[in-house]
CHARMM-style PDB file with segment names, atoms N, HN, CA, C and O in Angstrom:
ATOM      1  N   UNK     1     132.915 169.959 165.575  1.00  0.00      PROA
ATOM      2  CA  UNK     1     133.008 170.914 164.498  1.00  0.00      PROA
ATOM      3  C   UNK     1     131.612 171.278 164.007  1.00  0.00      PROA
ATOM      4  O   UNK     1     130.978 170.538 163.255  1.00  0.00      PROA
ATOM      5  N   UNK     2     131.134 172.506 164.482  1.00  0.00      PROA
ATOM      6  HN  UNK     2     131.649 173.108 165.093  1.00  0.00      PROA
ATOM      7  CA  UNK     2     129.651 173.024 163.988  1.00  0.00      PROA
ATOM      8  C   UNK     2     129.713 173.390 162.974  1.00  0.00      PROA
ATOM      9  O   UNK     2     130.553 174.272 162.793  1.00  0.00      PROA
ATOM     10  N   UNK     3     128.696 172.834 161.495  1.00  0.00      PROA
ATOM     11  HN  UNK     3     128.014 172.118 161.642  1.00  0.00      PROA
ATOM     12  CA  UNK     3     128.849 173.163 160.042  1.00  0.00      PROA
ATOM     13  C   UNK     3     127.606 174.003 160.001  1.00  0.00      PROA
ATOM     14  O   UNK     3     127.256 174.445 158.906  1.00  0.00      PROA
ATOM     15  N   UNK     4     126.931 174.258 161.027  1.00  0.00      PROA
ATOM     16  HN  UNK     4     127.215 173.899 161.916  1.00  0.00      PROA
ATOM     17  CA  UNK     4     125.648 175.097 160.702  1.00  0.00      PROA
ATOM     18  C   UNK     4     125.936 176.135 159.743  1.00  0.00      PROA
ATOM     19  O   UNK     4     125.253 176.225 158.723  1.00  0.00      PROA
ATOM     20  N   UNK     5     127.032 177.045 160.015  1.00  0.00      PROA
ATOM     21  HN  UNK     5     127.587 176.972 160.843  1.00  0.00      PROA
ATOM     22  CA  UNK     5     127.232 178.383 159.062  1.00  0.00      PROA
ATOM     23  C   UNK     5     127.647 177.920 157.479  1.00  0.00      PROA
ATOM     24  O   UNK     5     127.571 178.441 156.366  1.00  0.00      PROA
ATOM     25  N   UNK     6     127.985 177.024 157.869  1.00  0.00      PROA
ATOM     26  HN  UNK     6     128.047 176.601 158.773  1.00  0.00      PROA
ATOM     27  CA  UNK     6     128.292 176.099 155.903  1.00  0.00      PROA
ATOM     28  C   UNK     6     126.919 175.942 155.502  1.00  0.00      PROA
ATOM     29  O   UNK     6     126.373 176.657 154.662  1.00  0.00      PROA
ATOM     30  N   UNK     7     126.301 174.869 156.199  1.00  0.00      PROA
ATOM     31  HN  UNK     7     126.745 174.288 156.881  1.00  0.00      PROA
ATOM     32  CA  UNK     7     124.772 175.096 155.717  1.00  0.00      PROA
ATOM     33  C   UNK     7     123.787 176.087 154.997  1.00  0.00      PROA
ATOM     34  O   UNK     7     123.197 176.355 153.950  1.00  0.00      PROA
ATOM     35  N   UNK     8     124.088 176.524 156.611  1.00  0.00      PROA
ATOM     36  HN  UNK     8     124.568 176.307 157.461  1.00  0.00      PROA
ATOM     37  CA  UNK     8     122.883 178.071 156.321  1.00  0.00      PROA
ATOM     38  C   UNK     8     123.068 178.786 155.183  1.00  0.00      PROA
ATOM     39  O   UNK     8     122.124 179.142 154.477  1.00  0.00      PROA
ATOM     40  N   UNK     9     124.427 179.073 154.898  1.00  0.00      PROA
ATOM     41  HN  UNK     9     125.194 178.784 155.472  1.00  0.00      PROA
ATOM     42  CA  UNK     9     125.205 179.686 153.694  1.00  0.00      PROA
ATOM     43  C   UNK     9     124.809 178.694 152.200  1.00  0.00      PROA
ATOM     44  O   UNK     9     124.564 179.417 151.234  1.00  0.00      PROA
ATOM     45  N   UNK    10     124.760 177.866 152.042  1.00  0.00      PROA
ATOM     46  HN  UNK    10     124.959 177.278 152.826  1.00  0.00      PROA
ATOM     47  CA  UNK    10     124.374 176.986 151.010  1.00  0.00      PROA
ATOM     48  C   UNK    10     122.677 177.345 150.650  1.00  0.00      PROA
ATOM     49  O   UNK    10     122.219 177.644 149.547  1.00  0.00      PROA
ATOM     50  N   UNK    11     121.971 177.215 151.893  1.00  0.00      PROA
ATOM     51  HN  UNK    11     122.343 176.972 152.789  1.00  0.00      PROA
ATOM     52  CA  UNK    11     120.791 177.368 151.858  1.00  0.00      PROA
ATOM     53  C   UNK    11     120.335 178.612 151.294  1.00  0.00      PROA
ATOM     54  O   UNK    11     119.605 178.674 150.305  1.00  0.00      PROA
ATOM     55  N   UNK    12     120.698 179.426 151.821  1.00  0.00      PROA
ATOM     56  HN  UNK    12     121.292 179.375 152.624  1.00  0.00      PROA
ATOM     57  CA  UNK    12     120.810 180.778 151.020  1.00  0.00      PROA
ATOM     58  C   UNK    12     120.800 181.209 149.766  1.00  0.00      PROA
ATOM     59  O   UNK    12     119.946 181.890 149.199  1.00  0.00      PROA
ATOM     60  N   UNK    13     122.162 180.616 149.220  1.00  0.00      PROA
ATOM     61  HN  UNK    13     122.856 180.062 149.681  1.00  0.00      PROA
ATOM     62  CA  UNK    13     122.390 180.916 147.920  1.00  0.00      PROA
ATOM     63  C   UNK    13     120.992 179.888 147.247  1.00  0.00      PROA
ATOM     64  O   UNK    13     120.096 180.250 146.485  1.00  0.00      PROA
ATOM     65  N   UNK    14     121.261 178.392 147.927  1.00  0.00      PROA
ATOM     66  HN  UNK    14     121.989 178.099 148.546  1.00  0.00      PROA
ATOM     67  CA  UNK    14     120.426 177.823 146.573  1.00  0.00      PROA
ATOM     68  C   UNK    14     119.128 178.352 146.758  1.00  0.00      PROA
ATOM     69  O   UNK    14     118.874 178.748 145.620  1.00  0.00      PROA
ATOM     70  N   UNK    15     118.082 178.631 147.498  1.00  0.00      PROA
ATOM     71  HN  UNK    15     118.288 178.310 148.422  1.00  0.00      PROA
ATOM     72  CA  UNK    15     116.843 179.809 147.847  1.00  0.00      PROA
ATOM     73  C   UNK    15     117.200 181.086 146.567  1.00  0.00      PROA
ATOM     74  O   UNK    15     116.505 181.208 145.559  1.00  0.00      PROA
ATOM     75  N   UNK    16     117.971 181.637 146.765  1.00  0.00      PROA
ATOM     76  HN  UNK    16     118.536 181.537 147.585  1.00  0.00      PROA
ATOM     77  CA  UNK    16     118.462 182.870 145.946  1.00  0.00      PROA
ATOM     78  C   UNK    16     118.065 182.100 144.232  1.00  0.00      PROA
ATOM     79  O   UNK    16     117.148 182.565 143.556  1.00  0.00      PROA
ATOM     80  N   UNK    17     118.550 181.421 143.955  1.00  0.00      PROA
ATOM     81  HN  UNK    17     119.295 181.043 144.505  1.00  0.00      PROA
ATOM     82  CA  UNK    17     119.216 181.045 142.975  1.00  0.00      PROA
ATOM     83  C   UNK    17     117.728 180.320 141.980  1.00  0.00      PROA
ATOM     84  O   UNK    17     117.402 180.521 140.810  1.00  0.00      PROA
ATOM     85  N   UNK    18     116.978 179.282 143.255  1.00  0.00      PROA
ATOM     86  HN  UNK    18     117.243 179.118 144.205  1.00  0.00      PROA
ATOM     87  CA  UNK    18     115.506 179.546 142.707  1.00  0.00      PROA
ATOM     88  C   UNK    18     114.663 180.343 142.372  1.00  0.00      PROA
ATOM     89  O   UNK    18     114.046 180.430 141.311  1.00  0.00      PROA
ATOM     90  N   UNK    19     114.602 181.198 143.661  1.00  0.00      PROA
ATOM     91  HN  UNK    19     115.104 181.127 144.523  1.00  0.00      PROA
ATOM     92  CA  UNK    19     113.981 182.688 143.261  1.00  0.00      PROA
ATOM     93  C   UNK    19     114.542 183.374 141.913  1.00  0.00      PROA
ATOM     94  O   UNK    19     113.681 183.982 141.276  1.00  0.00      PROA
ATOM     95  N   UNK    20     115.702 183.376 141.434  1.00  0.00      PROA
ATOM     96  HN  UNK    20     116.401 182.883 141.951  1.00  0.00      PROA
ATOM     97  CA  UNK    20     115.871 184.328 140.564  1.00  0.00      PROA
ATOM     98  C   UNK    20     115.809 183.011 139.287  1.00  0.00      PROA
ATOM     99  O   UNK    20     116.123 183.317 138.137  1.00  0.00      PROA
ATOM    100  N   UNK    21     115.386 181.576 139.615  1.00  0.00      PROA
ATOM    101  HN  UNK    21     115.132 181.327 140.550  1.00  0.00      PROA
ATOM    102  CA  UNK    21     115.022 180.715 138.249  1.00  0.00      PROA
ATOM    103  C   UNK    21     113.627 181.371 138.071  1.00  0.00      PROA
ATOM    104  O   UNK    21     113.296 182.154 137.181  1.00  0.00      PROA
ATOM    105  N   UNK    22     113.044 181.002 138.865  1.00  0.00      PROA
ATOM    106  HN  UNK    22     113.313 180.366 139.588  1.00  0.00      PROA
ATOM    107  CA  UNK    22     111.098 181.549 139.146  1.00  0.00      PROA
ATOM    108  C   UNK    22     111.069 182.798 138.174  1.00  0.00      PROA
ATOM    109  O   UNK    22     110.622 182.873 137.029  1.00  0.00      PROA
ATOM    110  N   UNK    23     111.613 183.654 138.881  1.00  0.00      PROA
ATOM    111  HN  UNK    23     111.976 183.593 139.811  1.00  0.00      PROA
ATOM    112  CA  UNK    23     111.549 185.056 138.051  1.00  0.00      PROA
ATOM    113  C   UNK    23     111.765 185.304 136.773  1.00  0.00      PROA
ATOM    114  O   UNK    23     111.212 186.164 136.088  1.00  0.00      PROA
ATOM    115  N   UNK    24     113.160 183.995 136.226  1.00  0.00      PROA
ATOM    116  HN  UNK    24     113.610 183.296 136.782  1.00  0.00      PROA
ATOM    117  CA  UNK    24     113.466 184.577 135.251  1.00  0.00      PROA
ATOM    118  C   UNK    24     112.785 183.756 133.810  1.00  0.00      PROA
ATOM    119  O   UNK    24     112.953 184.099 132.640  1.00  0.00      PROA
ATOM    120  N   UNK    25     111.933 182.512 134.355  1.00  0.00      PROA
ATOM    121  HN  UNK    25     111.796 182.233 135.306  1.00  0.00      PROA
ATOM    122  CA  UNK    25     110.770 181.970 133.746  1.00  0.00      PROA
ATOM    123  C   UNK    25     109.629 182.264 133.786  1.00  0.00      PROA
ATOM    124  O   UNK    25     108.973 181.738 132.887  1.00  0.00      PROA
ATOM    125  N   UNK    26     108.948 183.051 134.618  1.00  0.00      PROA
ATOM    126  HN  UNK    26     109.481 183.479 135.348  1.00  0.00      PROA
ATOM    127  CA  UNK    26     107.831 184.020 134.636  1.00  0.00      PROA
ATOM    128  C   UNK    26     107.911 185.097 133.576  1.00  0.00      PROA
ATOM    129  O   UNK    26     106.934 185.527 132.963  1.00  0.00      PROA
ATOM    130  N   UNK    27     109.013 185.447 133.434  1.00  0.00      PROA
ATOM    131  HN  UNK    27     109.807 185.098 133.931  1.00  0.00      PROA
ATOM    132  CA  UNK    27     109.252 186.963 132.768  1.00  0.00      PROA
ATOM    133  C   UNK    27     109.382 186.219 131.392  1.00  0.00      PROA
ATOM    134  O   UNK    27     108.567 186.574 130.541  1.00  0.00      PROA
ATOM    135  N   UNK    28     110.443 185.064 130.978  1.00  0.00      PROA
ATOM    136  HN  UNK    28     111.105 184.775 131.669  1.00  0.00      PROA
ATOM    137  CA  UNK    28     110.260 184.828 129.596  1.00  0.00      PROA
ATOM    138  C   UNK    28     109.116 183.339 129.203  1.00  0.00      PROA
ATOM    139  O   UNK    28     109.303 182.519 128.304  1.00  0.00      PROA
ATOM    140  N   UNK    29     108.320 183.361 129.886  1.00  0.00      PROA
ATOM    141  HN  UNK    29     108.168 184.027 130.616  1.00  0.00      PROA
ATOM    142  CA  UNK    29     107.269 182.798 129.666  1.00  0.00      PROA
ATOM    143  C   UNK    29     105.872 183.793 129.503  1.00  0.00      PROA
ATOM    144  O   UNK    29     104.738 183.413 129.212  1.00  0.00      PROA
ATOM    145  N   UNK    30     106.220 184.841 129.718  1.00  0.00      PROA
ATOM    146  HN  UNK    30     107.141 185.150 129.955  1.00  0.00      PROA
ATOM    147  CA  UNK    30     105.303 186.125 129.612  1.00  0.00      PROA
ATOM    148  C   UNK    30     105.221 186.536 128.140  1.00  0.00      PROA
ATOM    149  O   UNK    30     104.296 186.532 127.328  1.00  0.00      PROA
ATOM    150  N   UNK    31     106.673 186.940 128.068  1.00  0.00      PROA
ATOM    151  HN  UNK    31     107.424 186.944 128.728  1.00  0.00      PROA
ATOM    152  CA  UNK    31     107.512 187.270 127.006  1.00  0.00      PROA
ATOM    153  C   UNK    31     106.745 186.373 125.861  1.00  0.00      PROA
ATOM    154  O   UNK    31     106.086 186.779 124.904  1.00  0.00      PROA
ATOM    155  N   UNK    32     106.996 185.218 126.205  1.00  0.00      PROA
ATOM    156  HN  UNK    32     107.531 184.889 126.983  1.00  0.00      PROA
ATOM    157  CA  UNK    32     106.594 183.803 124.809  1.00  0.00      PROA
ATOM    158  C   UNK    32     105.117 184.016 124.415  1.00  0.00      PROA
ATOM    159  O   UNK    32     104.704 184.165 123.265  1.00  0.00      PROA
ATOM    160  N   UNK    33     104.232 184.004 125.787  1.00  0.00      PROA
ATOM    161  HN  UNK    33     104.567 183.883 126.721  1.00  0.00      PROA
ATOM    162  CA  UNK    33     103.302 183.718 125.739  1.00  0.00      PROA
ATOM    163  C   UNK    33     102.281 185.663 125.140  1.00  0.00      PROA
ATOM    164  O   UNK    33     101.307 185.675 124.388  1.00  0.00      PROA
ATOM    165  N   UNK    34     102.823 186.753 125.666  1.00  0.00      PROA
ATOM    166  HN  UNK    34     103.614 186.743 126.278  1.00  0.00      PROA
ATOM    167  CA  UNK    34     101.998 187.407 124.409  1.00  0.00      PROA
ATOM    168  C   UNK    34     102.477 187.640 123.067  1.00  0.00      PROA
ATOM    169  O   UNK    34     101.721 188.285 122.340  1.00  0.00      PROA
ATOM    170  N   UNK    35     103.838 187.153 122.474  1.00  0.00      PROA
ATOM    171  HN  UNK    35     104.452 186.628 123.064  1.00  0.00      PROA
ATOM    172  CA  UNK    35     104.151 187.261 121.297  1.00  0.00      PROA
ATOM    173  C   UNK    35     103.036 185.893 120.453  1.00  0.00      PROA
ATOM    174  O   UNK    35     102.488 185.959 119.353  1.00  0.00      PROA
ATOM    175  N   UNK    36     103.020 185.168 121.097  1.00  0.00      PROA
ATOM    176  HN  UNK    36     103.465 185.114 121.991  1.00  0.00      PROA
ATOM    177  CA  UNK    36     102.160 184.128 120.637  1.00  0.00      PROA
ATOM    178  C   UNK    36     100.796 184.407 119.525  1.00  0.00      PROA
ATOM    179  O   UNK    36     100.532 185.546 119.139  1.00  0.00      PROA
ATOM    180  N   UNK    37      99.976 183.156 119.080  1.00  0.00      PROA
ATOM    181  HN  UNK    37     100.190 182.231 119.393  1.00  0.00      PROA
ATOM    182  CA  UNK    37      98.652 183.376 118.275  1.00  0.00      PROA
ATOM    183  C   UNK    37      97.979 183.753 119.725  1.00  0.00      PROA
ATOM    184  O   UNK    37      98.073 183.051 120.732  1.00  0.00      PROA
ATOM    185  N   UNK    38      97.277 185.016 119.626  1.00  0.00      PROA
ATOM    186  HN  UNK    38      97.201 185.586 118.808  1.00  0.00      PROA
ATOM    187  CA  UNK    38      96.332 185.100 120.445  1.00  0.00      PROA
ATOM    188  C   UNK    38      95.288 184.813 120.383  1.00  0.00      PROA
ATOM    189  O   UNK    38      94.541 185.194 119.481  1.00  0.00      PROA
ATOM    190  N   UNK    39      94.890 183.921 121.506  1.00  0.00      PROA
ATOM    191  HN  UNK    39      95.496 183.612 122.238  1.00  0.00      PROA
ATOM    192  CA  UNK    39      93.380 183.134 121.689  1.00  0.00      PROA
ATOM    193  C   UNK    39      91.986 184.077 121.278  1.00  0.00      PROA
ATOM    194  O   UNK    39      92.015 185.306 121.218  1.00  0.00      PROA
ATOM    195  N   UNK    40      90.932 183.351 121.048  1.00  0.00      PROA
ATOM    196  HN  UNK    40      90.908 182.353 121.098  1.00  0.00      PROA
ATOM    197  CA  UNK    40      90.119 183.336 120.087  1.00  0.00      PROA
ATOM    198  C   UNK    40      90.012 184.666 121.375  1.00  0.00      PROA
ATOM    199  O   UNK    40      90.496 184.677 122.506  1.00  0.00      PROA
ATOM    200  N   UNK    41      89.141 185.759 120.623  1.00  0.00      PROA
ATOM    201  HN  UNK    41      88.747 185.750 119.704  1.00  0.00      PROA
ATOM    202  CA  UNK    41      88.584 186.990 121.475  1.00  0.00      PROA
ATOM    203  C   UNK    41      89.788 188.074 121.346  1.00  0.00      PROA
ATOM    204  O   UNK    41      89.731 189.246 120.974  1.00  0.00      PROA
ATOM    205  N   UNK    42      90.407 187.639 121.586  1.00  0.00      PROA
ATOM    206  HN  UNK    42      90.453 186.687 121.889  1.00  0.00      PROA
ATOM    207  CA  UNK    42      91.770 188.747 121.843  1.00  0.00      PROA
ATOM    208  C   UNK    42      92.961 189.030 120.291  1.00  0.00      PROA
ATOM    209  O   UNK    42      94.106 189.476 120.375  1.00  0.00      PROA
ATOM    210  N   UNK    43      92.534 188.781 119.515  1.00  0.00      PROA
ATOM    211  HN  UNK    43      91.604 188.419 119.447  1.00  0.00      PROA
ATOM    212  CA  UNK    43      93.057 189.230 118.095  1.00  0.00      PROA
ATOM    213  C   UNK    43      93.474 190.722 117.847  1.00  0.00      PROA
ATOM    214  O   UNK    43      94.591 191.150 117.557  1.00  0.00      PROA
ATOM    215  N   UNK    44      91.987 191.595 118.084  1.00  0.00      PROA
ATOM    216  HN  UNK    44      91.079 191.248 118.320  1.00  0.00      PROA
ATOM    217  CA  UNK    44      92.125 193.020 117.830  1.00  0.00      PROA
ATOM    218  C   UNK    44      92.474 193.436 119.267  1.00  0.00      PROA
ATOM    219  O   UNK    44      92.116 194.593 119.490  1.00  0.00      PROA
ATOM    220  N   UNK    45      93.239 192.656 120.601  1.00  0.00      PROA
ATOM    221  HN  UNK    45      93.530 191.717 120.420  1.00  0.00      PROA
ATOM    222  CA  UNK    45      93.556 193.798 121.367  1.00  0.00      PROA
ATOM    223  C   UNK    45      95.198 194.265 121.161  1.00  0.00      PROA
ATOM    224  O   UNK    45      96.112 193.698 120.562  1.00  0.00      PROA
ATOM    225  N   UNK    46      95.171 195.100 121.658  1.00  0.00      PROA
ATOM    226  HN  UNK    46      94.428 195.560 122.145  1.00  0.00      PROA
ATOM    227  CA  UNK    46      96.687 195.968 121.690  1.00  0.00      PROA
ATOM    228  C   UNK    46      97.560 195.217 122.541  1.00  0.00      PROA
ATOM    229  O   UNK    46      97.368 194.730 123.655  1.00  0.00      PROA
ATOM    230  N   UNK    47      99.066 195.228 121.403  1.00  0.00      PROA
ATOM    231  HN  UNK    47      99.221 195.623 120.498  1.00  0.00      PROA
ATOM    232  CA  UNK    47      99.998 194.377 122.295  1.00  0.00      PROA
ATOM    233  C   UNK    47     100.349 195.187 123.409  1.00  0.00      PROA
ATOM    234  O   UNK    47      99.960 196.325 123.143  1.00  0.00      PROA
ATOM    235  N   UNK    48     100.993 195.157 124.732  1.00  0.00      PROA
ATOM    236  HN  UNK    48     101.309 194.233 124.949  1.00  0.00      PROA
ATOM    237  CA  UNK    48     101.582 195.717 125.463  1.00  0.00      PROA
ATOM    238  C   UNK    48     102.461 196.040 125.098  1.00  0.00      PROA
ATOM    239  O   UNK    48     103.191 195.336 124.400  1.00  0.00      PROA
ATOM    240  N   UNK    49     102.875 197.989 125.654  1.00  0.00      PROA
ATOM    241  HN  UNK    49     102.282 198.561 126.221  1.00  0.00      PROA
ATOM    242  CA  UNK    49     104.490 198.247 124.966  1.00  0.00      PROA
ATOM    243  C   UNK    49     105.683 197.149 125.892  1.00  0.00      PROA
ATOM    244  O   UNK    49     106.658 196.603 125.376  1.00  0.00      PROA
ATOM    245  N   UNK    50     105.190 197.022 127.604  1.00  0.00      PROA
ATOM    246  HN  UNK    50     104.398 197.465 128.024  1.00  0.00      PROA
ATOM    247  CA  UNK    50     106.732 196.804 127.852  1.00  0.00      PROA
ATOM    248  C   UNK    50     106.993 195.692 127.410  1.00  0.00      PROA
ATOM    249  O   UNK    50     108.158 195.428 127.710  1.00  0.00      PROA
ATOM    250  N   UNK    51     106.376 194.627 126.669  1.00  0.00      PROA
ATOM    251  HN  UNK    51     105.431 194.841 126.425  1.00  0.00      PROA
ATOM    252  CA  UNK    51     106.653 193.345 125.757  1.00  0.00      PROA
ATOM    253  C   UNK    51     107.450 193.513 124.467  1.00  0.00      PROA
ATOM    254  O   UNK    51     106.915 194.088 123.518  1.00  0.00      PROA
ATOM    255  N   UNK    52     108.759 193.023 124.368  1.00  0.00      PROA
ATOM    256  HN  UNK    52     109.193 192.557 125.139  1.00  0.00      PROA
ATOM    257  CA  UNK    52     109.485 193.352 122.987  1.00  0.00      PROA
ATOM    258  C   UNK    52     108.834 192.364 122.156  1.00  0.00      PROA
ATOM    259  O   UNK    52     108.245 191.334 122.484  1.00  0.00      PROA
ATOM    260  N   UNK    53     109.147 193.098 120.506  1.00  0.00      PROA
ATOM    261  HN  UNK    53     109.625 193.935 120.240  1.00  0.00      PROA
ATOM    262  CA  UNK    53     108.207 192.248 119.457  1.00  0.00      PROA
ATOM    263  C   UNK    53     109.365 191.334 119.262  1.00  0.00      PROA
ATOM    264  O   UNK    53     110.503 191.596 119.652  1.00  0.00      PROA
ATOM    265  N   UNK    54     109.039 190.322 118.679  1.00  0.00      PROA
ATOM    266  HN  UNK    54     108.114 190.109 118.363  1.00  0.00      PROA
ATOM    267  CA  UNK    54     109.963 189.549 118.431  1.00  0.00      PROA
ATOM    268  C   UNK    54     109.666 189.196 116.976  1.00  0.00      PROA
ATOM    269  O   UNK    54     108.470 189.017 116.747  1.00  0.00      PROA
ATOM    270  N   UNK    55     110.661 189.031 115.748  1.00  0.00      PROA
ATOM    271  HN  UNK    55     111.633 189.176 115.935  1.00  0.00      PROA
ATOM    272  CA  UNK    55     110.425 188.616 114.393  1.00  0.00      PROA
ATOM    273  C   UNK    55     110.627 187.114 114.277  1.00  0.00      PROA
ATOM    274  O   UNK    55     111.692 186.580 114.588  1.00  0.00      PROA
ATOM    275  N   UNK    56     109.394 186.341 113.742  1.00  0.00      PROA
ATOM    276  HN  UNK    56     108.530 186.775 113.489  1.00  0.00      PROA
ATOM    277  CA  UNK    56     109.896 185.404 113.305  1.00  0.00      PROA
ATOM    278  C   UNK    56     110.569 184.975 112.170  1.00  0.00      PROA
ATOM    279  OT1 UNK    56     110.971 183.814 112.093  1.00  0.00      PROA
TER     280      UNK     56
END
């Protein structure tokens, strides 16, 4: 009984499933990190629009 296609199929999704963890902690670690105190130098620069403001 060859389970290769069970495998391969598992492998897949969980690959998929990292990739779209990666992505979706890049993007709200982006997110966190320019709503943040901005480091010494960068006070007066302009927030980026595609960054939503967030209220604390």
């Amino acid at each position: 009984m060859p389970r290769s296609q069970g495998n391969s199929t598992y492998s897949i999704v969980l690959t998929g499933l990292l990739g779209l963890g990666f992505i979706a902690a890049t993007i709200i670690g982006s997110i966190a990190w320019y709503n943040s105190k901005r480091p010494v130098g960068w006070e007066d620069k302009q927030h980026p629009d595609i960054v939503p403001e967030i209220n604390r």
